[in-house]
MITI-70909 format. One line per 4 residues: number of its first residue (from 1); for each residue x, y, z of N, C-alpha, C, CB. Coordinates in steps of 0.1 Angstrom, whole numbers. Glycine has a CB too. Layout:
N
NUM> X:Y:Z:X:Y:Z:X:Y:Z:X:Y:Z  ...
END
This chain:
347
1> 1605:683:-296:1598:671:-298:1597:662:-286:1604:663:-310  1610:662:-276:1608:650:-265:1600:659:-256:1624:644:-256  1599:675:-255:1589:681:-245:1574:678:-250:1591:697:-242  1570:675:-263:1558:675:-267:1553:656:-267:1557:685:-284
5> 1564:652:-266:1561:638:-267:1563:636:-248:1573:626:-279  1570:639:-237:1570:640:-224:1552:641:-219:1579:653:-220  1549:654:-222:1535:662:-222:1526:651:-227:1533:676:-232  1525:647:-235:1517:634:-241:1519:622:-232:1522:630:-256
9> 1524:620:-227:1531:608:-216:1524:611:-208:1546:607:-210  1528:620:-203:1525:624:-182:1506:627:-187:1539:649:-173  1499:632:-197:1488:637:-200:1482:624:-203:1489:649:-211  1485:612:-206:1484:598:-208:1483:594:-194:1494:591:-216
13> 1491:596:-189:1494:593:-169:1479:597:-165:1509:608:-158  1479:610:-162:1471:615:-155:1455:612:-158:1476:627:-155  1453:611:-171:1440:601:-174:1437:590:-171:1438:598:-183  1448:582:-172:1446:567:-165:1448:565:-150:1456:557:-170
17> 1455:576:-139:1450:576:-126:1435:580:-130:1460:586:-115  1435:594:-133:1419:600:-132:1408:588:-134:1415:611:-146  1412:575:-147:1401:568:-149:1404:561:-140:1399:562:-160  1413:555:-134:1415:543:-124:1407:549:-107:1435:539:-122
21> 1406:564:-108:1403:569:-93:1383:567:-98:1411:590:-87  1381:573:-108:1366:574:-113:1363:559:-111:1363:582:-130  1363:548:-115:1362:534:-114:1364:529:-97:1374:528:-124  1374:531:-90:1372:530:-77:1356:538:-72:1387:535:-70
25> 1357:551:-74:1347:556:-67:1332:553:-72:1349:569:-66  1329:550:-83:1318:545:-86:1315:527:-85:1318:550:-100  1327:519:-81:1323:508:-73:1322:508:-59:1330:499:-76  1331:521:-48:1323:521:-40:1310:526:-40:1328:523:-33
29> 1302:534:-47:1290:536:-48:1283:523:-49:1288:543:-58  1284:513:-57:1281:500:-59:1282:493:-47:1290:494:-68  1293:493:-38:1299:484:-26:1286:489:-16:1318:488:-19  1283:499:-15:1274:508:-3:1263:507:-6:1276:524:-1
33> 1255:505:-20:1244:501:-18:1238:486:-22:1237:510:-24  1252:481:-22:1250:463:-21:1245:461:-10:1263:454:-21  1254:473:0:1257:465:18:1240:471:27:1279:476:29  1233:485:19:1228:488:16:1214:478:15:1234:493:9
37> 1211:477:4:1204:463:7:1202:450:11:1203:459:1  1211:449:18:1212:437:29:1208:442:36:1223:431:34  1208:455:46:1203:458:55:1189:462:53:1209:464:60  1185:468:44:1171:468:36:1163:457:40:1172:467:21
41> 1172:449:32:1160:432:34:1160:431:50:1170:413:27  1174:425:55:1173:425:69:1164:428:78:1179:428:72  1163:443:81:1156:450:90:1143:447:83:1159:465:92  1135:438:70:1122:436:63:1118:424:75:1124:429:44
45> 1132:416:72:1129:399:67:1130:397:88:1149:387:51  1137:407:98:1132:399:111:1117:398:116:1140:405:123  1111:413:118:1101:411:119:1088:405:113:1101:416:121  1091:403:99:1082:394:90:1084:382:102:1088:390:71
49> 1098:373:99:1098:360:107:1092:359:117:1109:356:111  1092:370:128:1089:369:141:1071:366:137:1096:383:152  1065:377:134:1050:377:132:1047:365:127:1044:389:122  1055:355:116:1054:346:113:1052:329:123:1063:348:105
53> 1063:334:131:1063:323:144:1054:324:153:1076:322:153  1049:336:156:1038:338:165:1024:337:162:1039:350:171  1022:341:147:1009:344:139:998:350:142:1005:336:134  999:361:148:991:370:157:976:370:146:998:387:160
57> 961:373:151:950:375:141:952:389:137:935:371:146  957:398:142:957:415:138:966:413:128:963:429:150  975:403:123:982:403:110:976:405:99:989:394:107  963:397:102:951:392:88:950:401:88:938:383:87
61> 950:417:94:945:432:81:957:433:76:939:450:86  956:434:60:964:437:52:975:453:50:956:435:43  968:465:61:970:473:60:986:469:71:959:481:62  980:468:83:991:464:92:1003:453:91:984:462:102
65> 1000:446:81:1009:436:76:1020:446:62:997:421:70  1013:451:60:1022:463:50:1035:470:57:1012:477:45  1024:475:70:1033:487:78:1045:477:83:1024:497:93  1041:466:92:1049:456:93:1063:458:83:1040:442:90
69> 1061:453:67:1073:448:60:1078:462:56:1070:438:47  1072:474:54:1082:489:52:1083:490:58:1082:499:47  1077:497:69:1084:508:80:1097:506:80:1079:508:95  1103:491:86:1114:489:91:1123:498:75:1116:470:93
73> 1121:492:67:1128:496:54:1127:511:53:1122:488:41  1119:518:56:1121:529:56:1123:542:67:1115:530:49  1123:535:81:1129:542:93:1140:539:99:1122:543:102  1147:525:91:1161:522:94:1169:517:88:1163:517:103
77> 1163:506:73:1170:507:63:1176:516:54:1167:501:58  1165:524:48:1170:535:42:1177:543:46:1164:540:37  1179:551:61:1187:560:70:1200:552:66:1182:560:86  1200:538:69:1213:532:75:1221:531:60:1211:513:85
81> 1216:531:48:1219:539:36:1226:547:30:1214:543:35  1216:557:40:1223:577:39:1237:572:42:1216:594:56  1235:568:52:1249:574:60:1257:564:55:1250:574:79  1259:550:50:1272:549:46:1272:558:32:1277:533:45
85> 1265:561:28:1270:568:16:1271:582:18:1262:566:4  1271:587:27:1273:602:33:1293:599:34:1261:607:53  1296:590:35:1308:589:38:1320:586:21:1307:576:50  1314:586:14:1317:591:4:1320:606:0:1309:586:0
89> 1328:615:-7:1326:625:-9:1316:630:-23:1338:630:-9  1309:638:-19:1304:648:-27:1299:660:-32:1301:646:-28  1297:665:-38:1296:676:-50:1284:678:-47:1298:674:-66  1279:688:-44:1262:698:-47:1261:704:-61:1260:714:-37
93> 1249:701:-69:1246:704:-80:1246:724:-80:1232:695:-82  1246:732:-88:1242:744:-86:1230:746:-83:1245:751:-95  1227:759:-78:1213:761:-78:1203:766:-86:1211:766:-72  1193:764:-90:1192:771:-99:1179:771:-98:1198:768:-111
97> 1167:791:-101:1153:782:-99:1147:776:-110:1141:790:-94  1132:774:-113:1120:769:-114:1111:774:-117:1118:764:-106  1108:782:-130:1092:791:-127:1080:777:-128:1088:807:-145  1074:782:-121:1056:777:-121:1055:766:-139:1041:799:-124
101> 1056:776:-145:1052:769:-159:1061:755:-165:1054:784:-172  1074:757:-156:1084:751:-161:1078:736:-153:1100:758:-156  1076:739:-137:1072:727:-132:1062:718:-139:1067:730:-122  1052:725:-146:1039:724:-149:1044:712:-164:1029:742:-153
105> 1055:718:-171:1054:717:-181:1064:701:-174:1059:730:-192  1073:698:-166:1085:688:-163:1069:682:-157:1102:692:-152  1060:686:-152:1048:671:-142:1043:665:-155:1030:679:-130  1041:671:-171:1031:665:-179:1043:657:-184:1020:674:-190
109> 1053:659:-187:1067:649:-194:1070:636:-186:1082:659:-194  1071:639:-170:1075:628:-160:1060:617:-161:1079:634:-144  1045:623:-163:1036:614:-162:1036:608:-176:1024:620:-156  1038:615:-188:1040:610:-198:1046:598:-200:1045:616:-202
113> 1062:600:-192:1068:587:-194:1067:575:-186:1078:590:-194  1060:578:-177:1057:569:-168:1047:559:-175:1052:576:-155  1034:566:-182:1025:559:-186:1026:554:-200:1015:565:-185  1038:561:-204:1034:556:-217:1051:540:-219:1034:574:-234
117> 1055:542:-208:1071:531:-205:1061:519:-197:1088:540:-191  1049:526:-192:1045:515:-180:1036:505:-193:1032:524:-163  1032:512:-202:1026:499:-211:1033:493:-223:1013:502:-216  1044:497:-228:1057:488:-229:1061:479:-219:1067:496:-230
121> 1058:482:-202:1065:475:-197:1060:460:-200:1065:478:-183  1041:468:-200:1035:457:-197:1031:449:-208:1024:460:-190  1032:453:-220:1037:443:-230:1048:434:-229:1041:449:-239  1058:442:-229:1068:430:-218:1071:423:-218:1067:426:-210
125> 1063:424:-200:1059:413:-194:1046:403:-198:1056:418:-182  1038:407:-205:1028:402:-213:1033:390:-224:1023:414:-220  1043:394:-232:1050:389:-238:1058:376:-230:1057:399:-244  1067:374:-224:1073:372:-213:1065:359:-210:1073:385:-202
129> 1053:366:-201:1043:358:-195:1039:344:-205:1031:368:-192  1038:348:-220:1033:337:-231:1039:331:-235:1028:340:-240  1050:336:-233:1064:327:-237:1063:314:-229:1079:336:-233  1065:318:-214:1070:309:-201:1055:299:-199:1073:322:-183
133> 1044:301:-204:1032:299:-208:1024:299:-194:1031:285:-216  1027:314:-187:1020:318:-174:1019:336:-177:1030:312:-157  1007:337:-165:1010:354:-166:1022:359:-152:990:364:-162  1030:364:-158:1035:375:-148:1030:386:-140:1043:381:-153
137> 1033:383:-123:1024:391:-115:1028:401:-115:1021:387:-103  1019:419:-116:1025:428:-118:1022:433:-107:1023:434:-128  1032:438:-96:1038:437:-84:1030:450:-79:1055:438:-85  1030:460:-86:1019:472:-76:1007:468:-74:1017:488:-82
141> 1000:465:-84:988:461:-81:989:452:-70:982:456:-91  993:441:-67:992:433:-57:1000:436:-44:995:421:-63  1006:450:-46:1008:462:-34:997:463:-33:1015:476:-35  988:472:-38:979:479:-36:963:475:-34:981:486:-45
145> 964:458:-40:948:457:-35:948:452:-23:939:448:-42  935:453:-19:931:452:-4:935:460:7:935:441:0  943:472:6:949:482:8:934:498:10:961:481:-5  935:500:25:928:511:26:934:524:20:924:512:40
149> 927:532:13:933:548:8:941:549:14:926:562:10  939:551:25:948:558:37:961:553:36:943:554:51  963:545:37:979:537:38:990:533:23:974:520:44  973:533:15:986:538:2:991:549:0:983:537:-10
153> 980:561:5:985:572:5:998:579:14:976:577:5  996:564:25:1010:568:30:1023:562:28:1010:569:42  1023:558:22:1033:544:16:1036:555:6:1026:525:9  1030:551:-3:1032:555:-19:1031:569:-19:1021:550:-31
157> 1023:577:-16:1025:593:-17:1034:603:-2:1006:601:-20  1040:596:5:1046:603:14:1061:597:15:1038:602:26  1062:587:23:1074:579:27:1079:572:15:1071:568:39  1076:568:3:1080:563:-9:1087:575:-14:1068:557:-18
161> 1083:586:-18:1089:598:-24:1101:606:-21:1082:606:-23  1098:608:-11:1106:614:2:1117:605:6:1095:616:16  1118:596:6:1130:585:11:1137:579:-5:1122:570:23  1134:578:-9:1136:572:-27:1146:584:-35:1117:571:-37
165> 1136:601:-32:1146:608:-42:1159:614:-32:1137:623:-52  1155:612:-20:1170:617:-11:1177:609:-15:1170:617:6  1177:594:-16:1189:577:-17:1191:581:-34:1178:553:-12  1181:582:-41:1183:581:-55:1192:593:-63:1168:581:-61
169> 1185:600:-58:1182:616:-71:1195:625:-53:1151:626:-74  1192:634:-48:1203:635:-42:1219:628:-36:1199:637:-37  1212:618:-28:1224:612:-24:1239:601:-38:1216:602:-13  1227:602:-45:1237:596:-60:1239:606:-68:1231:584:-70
173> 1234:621:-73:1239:625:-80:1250:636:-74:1229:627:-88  1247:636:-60:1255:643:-51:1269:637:-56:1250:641:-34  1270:623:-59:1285:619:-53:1288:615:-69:1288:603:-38  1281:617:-79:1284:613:-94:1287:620:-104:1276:606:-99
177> 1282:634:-99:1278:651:-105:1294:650:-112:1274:668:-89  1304:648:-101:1320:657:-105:1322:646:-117:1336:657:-91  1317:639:-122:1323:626:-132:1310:633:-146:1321:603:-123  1304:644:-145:1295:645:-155:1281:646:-151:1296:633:-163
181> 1266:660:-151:1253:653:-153:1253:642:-164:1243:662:-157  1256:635:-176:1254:625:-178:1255:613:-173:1256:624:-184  1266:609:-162:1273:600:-155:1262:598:-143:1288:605:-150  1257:612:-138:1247:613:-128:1238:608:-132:1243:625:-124
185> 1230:614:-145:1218:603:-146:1213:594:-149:1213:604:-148  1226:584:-151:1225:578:-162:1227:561:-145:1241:585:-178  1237:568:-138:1234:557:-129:1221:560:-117:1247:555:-121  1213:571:-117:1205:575:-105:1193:571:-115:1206:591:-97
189> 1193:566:-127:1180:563:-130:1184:548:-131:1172:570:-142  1195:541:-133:1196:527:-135:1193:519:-120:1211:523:-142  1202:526:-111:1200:519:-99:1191:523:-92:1210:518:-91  1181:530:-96:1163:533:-92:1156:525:-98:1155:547:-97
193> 1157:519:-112:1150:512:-117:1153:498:-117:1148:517:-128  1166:490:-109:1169:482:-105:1164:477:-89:1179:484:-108  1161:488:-83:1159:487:-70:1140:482:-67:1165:503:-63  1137:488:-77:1121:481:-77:1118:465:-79:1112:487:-89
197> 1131:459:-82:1129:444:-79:1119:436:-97:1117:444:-59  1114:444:-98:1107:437:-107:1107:440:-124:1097:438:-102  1106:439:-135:1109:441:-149:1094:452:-153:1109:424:-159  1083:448:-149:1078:458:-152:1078:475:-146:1068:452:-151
201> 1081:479:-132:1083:490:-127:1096:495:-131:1080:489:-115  1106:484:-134:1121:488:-140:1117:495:-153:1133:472:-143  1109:492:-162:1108:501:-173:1103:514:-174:1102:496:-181  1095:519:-164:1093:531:-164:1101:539:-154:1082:532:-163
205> 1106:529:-145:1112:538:-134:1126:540:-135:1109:533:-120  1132:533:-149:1149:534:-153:1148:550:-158:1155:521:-168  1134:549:-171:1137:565:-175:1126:573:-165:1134:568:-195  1121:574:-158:1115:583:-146:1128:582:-143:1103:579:-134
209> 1133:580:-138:1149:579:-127:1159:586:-132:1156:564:-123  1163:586:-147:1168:598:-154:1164:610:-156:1170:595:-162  1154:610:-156:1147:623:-163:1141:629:-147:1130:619:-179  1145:627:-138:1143:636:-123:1158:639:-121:1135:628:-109
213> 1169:627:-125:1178:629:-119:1190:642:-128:1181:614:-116  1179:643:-139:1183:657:-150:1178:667:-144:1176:657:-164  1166:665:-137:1159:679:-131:1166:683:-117:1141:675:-128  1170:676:-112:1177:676:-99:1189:684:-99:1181:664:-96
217> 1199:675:-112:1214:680:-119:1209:697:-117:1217:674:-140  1197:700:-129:1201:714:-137:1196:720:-126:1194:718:-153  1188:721:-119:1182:725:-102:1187:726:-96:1176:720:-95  1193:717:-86:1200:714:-71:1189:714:-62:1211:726:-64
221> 1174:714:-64:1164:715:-58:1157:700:-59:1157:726:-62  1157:697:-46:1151:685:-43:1135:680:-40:1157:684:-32  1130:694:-36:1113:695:-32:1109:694:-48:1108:713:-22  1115:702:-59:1109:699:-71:1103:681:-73:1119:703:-83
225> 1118:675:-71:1116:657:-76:1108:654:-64:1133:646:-76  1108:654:-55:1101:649:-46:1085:653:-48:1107:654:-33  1083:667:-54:1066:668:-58:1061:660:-69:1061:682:-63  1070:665:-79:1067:654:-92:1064:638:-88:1083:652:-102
229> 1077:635:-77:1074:618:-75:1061:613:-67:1086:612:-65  1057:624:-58:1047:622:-51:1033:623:-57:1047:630:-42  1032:634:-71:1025:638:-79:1021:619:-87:1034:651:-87  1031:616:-89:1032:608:-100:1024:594:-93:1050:606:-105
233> 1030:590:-80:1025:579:-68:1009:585:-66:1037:581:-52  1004:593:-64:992:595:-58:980:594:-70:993:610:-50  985:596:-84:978:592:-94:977:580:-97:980:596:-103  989:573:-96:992:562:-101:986:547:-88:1010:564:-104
237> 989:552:-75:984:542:-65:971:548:-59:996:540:-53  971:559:-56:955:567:-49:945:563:-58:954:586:-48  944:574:-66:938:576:-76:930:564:-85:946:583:-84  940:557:-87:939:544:-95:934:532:-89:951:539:-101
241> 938:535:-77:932:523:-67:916:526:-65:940:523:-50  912:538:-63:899:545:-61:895:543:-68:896:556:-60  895:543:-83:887:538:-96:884:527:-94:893:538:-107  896:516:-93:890:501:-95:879:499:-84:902:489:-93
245> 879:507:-72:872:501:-71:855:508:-71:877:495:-60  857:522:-78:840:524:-79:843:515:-92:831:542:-81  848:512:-96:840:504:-108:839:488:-104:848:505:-123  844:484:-92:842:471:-89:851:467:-99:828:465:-88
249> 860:462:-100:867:456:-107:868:440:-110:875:461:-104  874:438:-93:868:422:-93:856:415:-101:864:420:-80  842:419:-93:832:420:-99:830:416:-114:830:431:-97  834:427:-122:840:426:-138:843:413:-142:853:435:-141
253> 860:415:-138:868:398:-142:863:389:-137:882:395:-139  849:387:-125:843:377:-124:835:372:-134:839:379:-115  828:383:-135:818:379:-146:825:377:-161:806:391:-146  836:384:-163:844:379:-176:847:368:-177:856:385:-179
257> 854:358:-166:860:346:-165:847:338:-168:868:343:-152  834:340:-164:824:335:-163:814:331:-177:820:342:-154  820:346:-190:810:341:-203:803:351:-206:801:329:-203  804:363:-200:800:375:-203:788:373:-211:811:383:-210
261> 778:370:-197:765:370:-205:761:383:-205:755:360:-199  754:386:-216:750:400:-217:742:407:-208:745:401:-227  731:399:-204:719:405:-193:729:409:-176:702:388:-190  734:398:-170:743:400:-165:757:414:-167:747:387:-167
265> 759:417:-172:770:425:-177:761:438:-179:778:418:-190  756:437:-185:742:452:-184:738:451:-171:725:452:-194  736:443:-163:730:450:-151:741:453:-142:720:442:-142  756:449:-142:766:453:-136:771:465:-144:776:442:-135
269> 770:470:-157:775:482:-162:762:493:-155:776:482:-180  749:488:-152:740:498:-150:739:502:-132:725:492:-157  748:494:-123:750:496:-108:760:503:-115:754:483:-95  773:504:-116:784:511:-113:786:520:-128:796:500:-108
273> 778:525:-131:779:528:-141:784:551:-135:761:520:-151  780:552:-130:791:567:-123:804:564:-123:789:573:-106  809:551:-115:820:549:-120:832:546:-133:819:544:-116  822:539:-140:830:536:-154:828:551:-162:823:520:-165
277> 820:561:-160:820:575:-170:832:579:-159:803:589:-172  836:582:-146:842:587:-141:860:582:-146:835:585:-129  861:567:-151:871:556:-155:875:562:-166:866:541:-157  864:566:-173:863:562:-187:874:583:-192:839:558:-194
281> 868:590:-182:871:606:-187:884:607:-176:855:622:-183  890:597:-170:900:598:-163:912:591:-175:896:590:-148  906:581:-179:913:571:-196:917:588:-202:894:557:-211  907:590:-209:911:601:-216:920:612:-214:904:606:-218
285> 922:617:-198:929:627:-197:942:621:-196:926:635:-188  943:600:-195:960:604:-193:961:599:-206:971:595:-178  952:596:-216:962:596:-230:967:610:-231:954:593:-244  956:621:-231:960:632:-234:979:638:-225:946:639:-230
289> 976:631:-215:986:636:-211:998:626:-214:984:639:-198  997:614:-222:1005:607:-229:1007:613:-242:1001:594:-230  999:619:-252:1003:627:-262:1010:637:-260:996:630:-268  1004:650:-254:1013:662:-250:1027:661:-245:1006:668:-240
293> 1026:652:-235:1039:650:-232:1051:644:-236:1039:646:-224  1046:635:-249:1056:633:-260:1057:646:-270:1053:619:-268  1051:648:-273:1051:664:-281:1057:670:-276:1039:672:-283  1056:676:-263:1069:687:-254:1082:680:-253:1066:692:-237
297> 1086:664:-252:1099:653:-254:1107:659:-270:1092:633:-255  1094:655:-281:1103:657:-292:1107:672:-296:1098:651:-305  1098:684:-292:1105:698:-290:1110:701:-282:1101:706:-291  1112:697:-274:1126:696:-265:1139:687:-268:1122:691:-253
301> 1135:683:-277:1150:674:-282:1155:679:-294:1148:658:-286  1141:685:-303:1149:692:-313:1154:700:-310:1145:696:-323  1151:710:-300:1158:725:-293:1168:720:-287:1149:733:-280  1173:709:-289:1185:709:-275:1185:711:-264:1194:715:-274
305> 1172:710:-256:1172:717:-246:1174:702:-229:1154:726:-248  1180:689:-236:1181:680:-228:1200:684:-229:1173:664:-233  1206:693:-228:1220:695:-224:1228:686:-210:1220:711:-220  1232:679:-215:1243:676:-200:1255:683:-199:1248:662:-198
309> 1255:684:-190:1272:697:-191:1281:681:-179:1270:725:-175  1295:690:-183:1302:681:-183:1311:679:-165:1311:685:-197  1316:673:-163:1322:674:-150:1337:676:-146:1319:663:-144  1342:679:-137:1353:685:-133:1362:675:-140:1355:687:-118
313> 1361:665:-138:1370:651:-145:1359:646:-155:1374:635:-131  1363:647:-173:1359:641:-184:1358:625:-182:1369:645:-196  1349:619:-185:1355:605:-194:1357:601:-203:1351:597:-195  1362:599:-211:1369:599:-225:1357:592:-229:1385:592:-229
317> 1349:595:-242:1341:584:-249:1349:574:-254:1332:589:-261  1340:560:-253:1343:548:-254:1351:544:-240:1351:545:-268  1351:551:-231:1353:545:-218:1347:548:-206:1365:547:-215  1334:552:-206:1324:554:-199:1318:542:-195:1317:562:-203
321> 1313:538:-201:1306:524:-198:1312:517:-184:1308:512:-211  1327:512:-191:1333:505:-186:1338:512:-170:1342:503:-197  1336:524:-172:1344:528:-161:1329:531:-152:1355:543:-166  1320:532:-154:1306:540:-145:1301:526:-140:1291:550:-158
325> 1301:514:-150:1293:506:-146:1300:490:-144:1281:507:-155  1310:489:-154:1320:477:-156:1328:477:-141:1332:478:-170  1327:478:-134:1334:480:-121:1327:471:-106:1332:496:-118  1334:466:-103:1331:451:-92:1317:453:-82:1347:449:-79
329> 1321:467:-76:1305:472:-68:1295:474:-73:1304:484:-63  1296:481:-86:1284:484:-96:1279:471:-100:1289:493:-110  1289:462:-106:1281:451:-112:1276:437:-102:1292:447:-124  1280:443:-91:1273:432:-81:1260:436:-77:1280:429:-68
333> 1263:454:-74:1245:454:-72:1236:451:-88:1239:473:-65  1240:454:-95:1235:454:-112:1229:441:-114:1250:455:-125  1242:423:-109:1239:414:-108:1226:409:-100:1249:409:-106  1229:411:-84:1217:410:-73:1202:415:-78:1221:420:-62
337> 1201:427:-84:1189:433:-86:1185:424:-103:1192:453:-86  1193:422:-114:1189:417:-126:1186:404:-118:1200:417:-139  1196:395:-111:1184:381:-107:1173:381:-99:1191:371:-100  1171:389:-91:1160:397:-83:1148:398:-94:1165:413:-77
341> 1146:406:-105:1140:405:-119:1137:396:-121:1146:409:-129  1147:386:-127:1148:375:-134:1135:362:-131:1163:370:-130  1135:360:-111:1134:354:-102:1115:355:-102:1144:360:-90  1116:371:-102:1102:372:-102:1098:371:-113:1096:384:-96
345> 1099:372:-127:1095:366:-138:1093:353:-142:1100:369:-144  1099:347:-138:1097:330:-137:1092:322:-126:1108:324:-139  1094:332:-114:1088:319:-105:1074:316:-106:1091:320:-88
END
């Protein structure tokens, strides 16, 4: 009896170091991309100031005033990133491939959820907005207008993808994998969908940010998430931006605000009228691809086929939470980014 009650002791021990070491290492995860985003902003916020004190006229194109506030963020914030968190240890996922069909079938599920979370978001915020008795500004769009092709397509379908699932989806599930794929994806989609700053992109990009950072886990392949993400950005900012504007969009809500006189409104549906059939059979394919892709979600859930396997060190249920996210690093970046939200919804 005292060897089976000893064993129970020391087996009590060694869980509570195990949880006390899992809680350190997942707040420094927290500590690194606090420090992380300071330098983010930083390297944003000097040369904004400087362009600001001088006020050059080549600022007034909107394109070059873009490149201005990312580049920095993404040729020396995000690097400066990697590397404190390269200093962390971590775990490589297995490898594992990918047929063709599989991709095909993970691009209609990730655009699924994107579109069909992005108009929940925007209910929302909609909601939100009526409350506070204003509209809430929804932050891509006002990325993206006034914005030549060209530069969204390099923002959003190149340097956005590519730098986002290395910091997100590798470099976090790299160092979270040994505590669980659920532990992995469960913070590489929270602190993705925290990092967009705003409530509406946080709702689709919390579960986008899980559901790559599952594809990643069962994979170890990075070029997959990175096509999907790019896939997902070049519909969502190219594509979508190209529409509004063969259909003139402005245009439209001008004349809406104005009383939608009919003769008026027929002769603006009959100029751009290639565009709205082009709007209109583009509408349709992404419901379609909002239905299908919940349809493959719920047979894939009845199959079991969303498995998380487990990690070298368990967390006991009912102490996960506490231990992945209740932790001083975690909950400061958690805090910073929820008032970051908060800030842009009300101001």
């Amino acid at each position: 009896m005292e060897d089976i009650r000893e064993s129970i002791t020391m087996g009590e021990q060694d869980e509570a170091q195990g949880l006390k070491k899992a809680r350190k290492h997942f707040s420094r995860i927290g500590w690194m991309f606090v420090l992380g985003t300071v330098v983010i902003y930083a390297v944003q916020l000097v040369p904004v100031m400087l362009v600001r004190m001088f006020r050059p006229r080549w600022l007034l194109n909107d394109n070059i005033a873009l490149l201005i506030s990312t580049l920095p963020m993404y040729l020396i914030g995000m690097p400066v990133l990697i590397l404190l968190m390269r200093r962390i240890p971590a775990k490589l996922p297995e490898r594992h491939t990918m047929k063709t069909g599989s991709i095909i079938v993970a691009a209609i599920m990730c655009l699924s959820l994107v579109y069909v979370f992005n108009v929940l978001g925007n209910i929302l915020t909609t909601i939100i907005g009526a409350l506070k008795g204003g509209m809430v500004q929804n932050e891509l769009l006002n990325l993206t207008e006034g914005l030549d092709l060209w530069m969204i397509f390099f923002i959003m379908v190149i340097c956005a993808p590519i730098m986002e699932e290395l910091i997100f989806r590798k470099i976090i599930v790299d160092r979270t994998i040994h505590y669980g794929q659920g532990a992995a994806v469960m913070v590489s989609g929270l602190m993705f969908g925290l990092f967009h700053g705003n409530l509406n992109q946080f709702v689709y990009a919390f579960v986008l940010g899980m559901f790559l950072a599952f594809l990643y886990a069962k994979t170890g392949n990075l070029k997959i998430t990175i096509g999907l993400h790019m896939l997902i950005n070049f519909l969502g900012g190219v594509v979508s931006s190209l529409l509004m504007r063969m259909i003139d969009i402005d245009e439209y809500l001008g004349l809406a605000s104005e009383g939608m006189d009919m003769e008026v409104m027929k002769s603006y549906f009959m100029d751009n009228l290639a565009g709205w059939i082009i709007y209109l059979c583009y509408a349709v394919f992404i419901i379609g691809i909002m239905i299908s892709g919940t349809i493959l979600f719920i047979v894939f859930m009845a199959k079991k086929k969303f498995t998380l396997s487990r990690g070298t060190f368990v967390i006991p249920k009912g102490k996960r939470f506490r231990t992945v996210i209740l932790n001083a690093g975690m909950l400061v970046y958690c805090v910073i980014w929820t008032a970051t939200i908060a800030a842009q919804l009300f101001m």
